[in-house]
N, CA, C and O atoms as a printed pandas DataFrame, in Angstrom:
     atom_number atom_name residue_name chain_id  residue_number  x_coord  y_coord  z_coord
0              1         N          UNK        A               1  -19.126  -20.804   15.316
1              2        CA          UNK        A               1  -20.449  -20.703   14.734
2              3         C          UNK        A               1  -20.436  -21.364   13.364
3              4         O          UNK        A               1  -19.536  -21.200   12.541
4              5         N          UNK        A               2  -21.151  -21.869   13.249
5              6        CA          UNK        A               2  -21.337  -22.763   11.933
6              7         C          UNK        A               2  -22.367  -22.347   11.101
7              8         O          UNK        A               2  -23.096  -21.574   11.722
8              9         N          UNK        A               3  -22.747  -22.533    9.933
9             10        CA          UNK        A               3  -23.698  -22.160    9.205
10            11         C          UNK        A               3  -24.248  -23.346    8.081
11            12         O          UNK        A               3  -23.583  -24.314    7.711
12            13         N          UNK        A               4  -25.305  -23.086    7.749
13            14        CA          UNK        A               4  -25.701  -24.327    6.928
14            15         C          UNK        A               4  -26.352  -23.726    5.270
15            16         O          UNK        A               4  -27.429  -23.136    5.338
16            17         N          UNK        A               5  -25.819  -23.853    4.088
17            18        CA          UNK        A               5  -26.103  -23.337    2.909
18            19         C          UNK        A               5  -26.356  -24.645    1.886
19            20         O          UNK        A               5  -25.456  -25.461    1.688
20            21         N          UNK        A               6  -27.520  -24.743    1.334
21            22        CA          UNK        A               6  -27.984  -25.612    0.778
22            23         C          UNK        A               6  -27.977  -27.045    1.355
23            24         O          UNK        A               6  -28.007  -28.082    0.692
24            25         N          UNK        A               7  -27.955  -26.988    2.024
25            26        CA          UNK        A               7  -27.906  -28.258    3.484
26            27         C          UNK        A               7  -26.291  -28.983    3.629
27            28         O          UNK        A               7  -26.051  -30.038    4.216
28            29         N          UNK        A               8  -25.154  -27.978    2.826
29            30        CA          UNK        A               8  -23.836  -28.261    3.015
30            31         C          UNK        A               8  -23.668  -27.314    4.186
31            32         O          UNK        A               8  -24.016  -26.146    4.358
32            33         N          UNK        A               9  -22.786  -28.515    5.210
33            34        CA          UNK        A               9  -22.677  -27.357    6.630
34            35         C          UNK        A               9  -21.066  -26.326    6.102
35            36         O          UNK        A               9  -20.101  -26.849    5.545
36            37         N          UNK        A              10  -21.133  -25.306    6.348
37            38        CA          UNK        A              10  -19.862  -24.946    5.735
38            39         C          UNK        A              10  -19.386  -23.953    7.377
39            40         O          UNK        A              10  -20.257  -23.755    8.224
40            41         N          UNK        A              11  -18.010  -23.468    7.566
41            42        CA          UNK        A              11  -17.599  -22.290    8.404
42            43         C          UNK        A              11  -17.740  -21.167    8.347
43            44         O          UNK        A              11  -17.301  -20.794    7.259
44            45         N          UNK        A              12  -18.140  -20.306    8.947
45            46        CA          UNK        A              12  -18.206  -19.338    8.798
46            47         C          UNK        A              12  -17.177  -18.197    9.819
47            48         O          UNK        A              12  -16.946  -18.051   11.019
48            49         N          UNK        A              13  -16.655  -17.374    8.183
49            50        CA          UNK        A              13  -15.852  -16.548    8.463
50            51         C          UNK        A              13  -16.130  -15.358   10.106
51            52         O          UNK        A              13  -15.734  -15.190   11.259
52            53         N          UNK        A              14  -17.050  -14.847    9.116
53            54        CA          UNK        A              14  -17.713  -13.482    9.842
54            55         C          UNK        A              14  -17.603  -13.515   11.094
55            56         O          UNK        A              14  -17.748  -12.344   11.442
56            57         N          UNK        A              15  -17.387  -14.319   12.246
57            58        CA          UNK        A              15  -17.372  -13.867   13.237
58            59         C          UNK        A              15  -15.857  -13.049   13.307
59            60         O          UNK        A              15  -16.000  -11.916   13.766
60            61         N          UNK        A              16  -14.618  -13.345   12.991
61            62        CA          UNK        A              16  -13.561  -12.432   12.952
62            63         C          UNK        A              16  -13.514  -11.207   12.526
63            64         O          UNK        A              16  -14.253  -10.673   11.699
64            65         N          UNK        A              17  -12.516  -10.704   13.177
65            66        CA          UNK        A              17  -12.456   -9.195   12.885
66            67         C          UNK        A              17  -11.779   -8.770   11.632
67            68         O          UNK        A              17  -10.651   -9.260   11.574
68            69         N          UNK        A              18  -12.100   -7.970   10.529
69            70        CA          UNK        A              18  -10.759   -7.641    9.806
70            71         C          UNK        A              18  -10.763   -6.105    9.481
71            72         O          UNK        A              18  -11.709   -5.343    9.282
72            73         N          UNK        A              19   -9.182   -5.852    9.491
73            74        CA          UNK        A              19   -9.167   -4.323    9.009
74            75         C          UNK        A              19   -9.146   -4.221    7.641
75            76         O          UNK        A              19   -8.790   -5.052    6.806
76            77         N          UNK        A              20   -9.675   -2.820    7.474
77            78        CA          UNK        A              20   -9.366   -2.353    5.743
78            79         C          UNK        A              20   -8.289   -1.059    5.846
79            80         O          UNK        A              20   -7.833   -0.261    6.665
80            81         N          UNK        A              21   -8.210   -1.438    4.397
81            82        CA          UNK        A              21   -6.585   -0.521    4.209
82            83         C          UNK        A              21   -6.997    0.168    2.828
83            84         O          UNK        A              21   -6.713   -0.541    1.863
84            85         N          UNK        A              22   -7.504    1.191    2.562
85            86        CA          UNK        A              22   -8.300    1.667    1.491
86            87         C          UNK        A              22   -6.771    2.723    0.829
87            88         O          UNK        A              22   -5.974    3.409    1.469
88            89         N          UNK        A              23   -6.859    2.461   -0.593
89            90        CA          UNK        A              23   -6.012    3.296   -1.304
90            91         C          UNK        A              23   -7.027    4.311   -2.501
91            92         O          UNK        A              23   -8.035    4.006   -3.139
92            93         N          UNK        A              24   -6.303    5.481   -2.442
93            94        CA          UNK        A              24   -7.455    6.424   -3.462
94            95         C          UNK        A              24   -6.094    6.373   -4.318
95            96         O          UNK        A              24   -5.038    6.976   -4.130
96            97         N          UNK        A              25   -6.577    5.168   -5.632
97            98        CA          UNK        A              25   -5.276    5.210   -6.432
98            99         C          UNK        A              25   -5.164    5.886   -8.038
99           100         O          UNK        A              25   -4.283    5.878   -8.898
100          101         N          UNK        A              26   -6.373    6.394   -7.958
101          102        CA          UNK        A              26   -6.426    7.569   -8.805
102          103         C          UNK        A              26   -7.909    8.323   -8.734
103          104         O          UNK        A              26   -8.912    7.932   -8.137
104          105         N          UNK        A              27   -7.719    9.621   -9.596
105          106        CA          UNK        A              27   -9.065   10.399   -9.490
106          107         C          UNK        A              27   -9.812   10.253  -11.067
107          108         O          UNK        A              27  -11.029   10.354  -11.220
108          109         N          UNK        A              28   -8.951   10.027  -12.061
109          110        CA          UNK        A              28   -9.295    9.912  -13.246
110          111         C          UNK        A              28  -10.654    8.949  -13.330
111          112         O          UNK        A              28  -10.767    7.869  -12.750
112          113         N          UNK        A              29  -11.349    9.382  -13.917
113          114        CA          UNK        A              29  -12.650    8.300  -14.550
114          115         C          UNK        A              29  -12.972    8.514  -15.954
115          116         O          UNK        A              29  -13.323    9.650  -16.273
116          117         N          UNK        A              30  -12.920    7.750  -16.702
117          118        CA          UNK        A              30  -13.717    7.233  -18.228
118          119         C          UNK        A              30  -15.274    8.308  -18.328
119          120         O          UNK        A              30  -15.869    8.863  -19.253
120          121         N          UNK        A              31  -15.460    8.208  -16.935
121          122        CA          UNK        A              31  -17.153    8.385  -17.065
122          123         C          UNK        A              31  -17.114    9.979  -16.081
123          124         O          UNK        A              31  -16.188   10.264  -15.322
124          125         N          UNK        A              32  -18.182   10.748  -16.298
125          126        CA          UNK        A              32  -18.624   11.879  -16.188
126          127         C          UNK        A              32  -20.019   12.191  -15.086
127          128         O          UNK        A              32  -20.925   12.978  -15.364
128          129         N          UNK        A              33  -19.935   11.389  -13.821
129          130        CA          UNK        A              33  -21.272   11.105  -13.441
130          131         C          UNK        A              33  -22.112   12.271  -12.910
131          132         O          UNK        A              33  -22.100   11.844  -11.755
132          133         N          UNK        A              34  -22.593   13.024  -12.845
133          134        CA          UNK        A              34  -23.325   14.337  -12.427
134          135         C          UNK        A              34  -23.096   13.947  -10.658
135          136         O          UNK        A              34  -22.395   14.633   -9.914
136          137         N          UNK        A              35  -23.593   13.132  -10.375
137          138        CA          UNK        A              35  -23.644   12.413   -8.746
138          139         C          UNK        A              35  -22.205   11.704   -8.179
139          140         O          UNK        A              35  -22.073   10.921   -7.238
140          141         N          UNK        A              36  -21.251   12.222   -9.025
141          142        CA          UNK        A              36  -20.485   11.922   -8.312
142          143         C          UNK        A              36  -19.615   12.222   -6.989
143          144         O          UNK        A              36  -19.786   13.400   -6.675
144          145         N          UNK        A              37  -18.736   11.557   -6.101
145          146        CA          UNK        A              37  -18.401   12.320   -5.208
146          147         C          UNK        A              37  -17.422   13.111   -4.736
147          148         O          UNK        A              37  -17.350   13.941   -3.830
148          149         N          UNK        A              38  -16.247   12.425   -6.013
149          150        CA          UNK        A              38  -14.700   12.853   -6.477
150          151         C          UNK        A              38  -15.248   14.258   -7.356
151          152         O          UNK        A              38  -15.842   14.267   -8.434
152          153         N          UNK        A              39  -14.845   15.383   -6.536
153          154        CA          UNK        A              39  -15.225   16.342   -7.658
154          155         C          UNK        A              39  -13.642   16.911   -8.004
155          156         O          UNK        A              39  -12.618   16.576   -7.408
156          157         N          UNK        A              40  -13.761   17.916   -9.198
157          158        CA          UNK        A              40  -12.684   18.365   -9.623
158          159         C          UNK        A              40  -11.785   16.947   -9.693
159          160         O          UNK        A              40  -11.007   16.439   -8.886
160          161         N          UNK        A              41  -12.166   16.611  -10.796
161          162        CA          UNK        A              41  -11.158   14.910  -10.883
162          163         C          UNK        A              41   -9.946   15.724  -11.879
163          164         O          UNK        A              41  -10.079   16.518  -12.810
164          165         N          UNK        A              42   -8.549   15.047  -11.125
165          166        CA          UNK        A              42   -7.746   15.634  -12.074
166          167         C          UNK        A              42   -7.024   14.166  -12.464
167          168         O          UNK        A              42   -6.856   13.236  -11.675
168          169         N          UNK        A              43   -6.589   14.198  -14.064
169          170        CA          UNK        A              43   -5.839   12.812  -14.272
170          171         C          UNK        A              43   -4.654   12.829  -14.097
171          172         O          UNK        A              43   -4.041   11.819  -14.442
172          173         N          UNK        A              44   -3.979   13.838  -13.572
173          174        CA          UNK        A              44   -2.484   13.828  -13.168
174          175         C          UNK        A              44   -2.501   13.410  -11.628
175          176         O          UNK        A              44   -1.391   13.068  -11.222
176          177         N          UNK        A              45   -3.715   13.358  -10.515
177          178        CA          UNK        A              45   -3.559   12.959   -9.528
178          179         C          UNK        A              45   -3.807   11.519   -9.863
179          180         O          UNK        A              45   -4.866   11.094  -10.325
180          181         N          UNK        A              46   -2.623   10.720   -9.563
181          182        CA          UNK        A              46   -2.323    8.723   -9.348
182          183         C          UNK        A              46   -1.698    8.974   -8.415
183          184         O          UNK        A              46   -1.156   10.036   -8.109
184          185         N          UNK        A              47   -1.737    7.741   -7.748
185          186        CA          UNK        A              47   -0.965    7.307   -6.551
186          187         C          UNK        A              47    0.365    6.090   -7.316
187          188         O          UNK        A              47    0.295    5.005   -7.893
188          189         N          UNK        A              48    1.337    6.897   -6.965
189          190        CA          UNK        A              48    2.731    6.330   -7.315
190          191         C          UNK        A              48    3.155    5.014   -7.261
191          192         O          UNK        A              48    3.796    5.288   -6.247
192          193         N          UNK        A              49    3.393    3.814   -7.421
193          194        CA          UNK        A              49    3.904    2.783   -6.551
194          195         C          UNK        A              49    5.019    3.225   -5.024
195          196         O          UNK        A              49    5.001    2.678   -3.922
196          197         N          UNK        A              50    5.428    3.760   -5.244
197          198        CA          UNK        A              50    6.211    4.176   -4.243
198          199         C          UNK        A              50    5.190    4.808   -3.479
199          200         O          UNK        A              50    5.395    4.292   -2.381
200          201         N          UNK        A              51    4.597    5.283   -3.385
201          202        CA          UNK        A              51    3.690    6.397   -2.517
202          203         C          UNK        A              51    2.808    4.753   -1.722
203          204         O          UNK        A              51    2.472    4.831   -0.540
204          205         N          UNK        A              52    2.622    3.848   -2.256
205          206        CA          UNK        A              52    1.401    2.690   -2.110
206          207         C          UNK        A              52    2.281    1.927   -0.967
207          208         O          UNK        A              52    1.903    1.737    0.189
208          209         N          UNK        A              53    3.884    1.416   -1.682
209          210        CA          UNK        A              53    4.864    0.779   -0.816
210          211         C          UNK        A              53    4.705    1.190    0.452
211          212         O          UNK        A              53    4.243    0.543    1.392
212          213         N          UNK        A              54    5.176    2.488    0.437
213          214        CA          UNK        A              54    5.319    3.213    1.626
214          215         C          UNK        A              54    3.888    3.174    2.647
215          216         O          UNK        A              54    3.951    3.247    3.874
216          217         N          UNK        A              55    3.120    3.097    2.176
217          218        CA          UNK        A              55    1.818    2.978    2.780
218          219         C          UNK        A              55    1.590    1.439    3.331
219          220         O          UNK        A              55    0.638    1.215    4.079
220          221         N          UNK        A              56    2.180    0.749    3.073
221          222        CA          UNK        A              56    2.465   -1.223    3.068
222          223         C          UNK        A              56    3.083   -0.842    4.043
223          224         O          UNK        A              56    2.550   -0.615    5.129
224          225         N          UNK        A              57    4.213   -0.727    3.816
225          226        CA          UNK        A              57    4.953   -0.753    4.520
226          227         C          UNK        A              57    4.878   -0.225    6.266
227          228         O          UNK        A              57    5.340   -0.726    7.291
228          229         N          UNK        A              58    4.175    0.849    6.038
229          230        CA          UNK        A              58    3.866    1.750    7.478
230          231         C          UNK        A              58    2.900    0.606    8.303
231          232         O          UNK        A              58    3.174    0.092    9.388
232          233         N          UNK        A              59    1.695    0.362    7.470
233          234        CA          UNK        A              59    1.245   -0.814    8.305
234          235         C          UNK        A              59    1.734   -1.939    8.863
235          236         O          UNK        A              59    1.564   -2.260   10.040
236          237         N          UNK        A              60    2.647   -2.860    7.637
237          238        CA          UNK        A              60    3.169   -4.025    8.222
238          239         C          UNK        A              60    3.872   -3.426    9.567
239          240         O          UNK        A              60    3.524   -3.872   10.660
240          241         N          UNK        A              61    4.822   -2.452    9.475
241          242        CA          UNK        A              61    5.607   -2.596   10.240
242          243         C          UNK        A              61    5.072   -1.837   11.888
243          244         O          UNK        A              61    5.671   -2.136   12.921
244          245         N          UNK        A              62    4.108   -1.038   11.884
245          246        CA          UNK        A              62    3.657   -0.772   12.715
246          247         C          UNK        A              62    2.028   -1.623   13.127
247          248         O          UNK        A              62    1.168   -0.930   13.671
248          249         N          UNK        A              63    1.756   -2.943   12.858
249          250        CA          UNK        A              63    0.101   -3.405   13.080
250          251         C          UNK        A              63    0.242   -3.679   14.538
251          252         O          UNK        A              63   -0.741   -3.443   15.240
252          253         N          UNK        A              64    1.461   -4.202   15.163
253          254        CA          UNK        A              64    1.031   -4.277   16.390
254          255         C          UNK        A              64    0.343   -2.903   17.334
255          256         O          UNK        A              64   -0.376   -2.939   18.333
256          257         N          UNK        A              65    0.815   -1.890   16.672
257          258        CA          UNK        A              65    0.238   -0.515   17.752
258          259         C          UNK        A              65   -1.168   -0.178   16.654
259          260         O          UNK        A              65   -1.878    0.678   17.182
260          261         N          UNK        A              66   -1.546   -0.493   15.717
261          262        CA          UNK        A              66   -2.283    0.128   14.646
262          263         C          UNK        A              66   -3.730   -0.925   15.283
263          264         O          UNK        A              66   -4.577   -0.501   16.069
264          265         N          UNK        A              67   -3.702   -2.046   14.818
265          266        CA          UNK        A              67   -4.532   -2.899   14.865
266          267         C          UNK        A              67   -4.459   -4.239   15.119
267          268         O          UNK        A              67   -3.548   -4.863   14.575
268          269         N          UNK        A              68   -5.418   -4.954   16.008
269          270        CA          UNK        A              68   -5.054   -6.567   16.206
270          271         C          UNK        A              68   -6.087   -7.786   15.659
271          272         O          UNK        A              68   -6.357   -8.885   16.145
272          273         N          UNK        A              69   -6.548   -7.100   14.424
273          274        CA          UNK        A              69   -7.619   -7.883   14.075
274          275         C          UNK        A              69   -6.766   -9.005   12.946
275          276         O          UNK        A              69   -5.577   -9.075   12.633
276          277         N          UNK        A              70   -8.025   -9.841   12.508
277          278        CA          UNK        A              70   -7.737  -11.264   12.483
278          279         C          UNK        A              70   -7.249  -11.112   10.964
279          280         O          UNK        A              70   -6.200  -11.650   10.608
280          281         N          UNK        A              71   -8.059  -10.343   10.054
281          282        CA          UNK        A              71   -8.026  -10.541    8.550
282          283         C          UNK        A              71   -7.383   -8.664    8.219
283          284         O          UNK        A              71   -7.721   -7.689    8.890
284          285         N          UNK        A              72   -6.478   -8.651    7.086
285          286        CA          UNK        A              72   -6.703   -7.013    6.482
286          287         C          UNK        A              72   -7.581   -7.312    4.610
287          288         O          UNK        A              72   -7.480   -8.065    3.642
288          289         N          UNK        A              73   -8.080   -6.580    4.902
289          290        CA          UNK        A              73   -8.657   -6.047    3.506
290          291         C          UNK        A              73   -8.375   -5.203    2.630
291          292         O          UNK        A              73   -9.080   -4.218    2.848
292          293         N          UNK        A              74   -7.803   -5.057    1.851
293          294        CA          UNK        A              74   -7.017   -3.981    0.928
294          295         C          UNK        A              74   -7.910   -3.735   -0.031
295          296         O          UNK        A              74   -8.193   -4.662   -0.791
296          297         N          UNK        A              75   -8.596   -2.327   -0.214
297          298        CA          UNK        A              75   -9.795   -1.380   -0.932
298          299         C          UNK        A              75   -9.119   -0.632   -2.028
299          300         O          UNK        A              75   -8.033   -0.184   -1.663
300          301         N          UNK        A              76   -9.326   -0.456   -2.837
301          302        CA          UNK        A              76   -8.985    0.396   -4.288
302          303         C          UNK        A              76  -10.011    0.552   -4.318
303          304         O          UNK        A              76  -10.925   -0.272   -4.307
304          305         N          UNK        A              77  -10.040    2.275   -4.387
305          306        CA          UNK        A              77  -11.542    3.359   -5.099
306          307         C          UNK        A              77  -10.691    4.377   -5.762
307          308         O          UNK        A              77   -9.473    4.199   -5.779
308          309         N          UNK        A              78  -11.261    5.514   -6.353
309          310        CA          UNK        A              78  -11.051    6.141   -7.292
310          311         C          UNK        A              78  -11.932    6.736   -7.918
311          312         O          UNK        A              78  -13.138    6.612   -7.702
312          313         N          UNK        A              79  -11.309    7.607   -8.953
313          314        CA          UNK        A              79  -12.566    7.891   -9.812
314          315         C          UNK        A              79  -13.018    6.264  -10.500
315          316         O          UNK        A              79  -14.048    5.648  -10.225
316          317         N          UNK        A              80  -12.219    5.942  -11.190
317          318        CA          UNK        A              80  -12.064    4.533  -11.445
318          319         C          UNK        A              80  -11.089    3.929  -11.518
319          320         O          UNK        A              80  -10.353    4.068  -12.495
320          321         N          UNK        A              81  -10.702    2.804  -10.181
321          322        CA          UNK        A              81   -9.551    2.339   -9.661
322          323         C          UNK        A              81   -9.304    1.489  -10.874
323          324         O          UNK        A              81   -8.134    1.246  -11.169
324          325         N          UNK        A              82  -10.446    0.931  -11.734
325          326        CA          UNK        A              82   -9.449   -0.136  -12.683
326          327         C          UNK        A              82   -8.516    0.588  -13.883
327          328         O          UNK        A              82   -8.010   -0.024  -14.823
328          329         N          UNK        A              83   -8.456    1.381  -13.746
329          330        CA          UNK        A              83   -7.623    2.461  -14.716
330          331         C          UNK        A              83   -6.330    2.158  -14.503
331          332         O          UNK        A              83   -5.472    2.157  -15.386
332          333         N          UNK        A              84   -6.035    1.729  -12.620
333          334        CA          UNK        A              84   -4.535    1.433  -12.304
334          335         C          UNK        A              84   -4.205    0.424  -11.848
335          336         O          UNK        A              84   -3.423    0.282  -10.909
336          337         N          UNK        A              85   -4.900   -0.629  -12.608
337          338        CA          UNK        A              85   -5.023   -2.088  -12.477
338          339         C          UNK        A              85   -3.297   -2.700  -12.394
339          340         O          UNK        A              85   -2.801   -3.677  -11.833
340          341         N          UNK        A              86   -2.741   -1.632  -13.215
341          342        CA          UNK        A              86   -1.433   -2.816  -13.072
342          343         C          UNK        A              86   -0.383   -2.034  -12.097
343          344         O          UNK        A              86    0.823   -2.272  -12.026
344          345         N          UNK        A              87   -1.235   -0.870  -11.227
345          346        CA          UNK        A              87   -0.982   -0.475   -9.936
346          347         C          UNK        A              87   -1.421   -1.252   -8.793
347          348         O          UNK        A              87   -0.587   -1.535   -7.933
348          349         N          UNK        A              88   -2.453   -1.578   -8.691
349          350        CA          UNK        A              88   -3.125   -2.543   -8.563
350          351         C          UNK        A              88   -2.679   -3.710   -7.808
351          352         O          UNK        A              88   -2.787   -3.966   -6.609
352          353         N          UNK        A              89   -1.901   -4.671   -9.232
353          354        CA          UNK        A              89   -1.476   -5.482   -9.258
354          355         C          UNK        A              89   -0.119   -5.760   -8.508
355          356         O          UNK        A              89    0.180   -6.953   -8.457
356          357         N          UNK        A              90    0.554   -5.080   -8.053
357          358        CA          UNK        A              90    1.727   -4.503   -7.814
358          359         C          UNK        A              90    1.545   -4.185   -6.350
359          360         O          UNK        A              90    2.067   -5.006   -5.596
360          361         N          UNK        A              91    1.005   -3.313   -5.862
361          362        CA          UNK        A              91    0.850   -3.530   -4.478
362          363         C          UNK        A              91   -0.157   -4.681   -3.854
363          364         O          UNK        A              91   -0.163   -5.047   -2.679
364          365         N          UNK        A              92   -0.850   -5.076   -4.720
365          366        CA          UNK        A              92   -1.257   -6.730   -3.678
366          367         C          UNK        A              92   -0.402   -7.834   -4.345
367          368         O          UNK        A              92   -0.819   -8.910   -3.915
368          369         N          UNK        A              93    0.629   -8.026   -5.221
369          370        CA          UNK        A              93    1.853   -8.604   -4.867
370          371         C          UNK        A              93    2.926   -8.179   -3.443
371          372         O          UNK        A              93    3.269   -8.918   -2.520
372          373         N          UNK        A              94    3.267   -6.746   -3.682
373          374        CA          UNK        A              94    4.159   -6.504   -2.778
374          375         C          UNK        A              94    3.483   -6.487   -1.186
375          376         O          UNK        A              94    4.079   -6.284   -0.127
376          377         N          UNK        A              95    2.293   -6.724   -1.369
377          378        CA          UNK        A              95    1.505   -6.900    0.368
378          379         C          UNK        A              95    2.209   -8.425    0.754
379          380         O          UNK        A              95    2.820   -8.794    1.757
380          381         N          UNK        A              96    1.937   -8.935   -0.164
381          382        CA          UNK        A              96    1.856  -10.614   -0.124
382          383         C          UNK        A              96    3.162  -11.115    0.351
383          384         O          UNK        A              96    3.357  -12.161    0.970
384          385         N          UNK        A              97    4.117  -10.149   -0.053
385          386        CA          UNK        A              97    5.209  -10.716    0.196
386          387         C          UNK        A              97    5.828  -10.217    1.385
387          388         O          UNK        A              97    6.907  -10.677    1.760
C-alpha cells in the first residue's frame, strides 16, 4: 500500500504488525495531578536496571512463543518516566544490542 503526502509518494509503514513492551519505570512525579491514575505514588518504587534487563531479556529470548509481529515498540510511563531518563537510556541501548 502506498500513500501519497504532499504529492511525494512515500511507503507506508502501518500495514505491519508491531508489539509493545511497556515498562512502569517509576511512580515518582514532579507534579501532583488530582486526575491522576498512579495513586499512592511512592518515590522509592523505580524499576532497577536489572529488573528492565531481565525483562529484555525474557522477550528476546522467548518472541518466538510470545509474538510474531513485524516491529516491537518499547513504552516508558510512570508517574513521570523522564525522571529515569538515564534508565531509559540504558535499556534501549541494551535492547539494541
Amino acid at each position: 500500500m502506498e500513500e501519497y503526502l504532499l504529492g511525494k509518494e512515500i511507503r507506508s509503514w502501518r500495514t505491519e504488525t508491531a508489539r509493545v513492551i511497556t515498562f512502569v519505570v517509576t511512580q515518582e512525579c514532579n507534579l501532583r495531578c488530582k486526575y491522576c491514575y498512579m495513586v499512592d505514588k511512592q518515590s522509592e518504587h523505580r524499576m532497577s536496571f536489572e529488573t528492565a534487563k531481565k525483562a529484555v531479556d525474557y522477550f528476546i529470548d522467548n518472541k518466538e512463543n510470545l509474538f510474531n509481529d513485524d516491529y516491537v515498540i518499547l513504552d516508558f510511563i510512570g508517574g513521570e518516566p523522564l525522571i529515569e531518563i538515564d534508565l531509559i537510556d540504558k535499556v534501549v541501548d541494551y535492547f539494541k544490542i
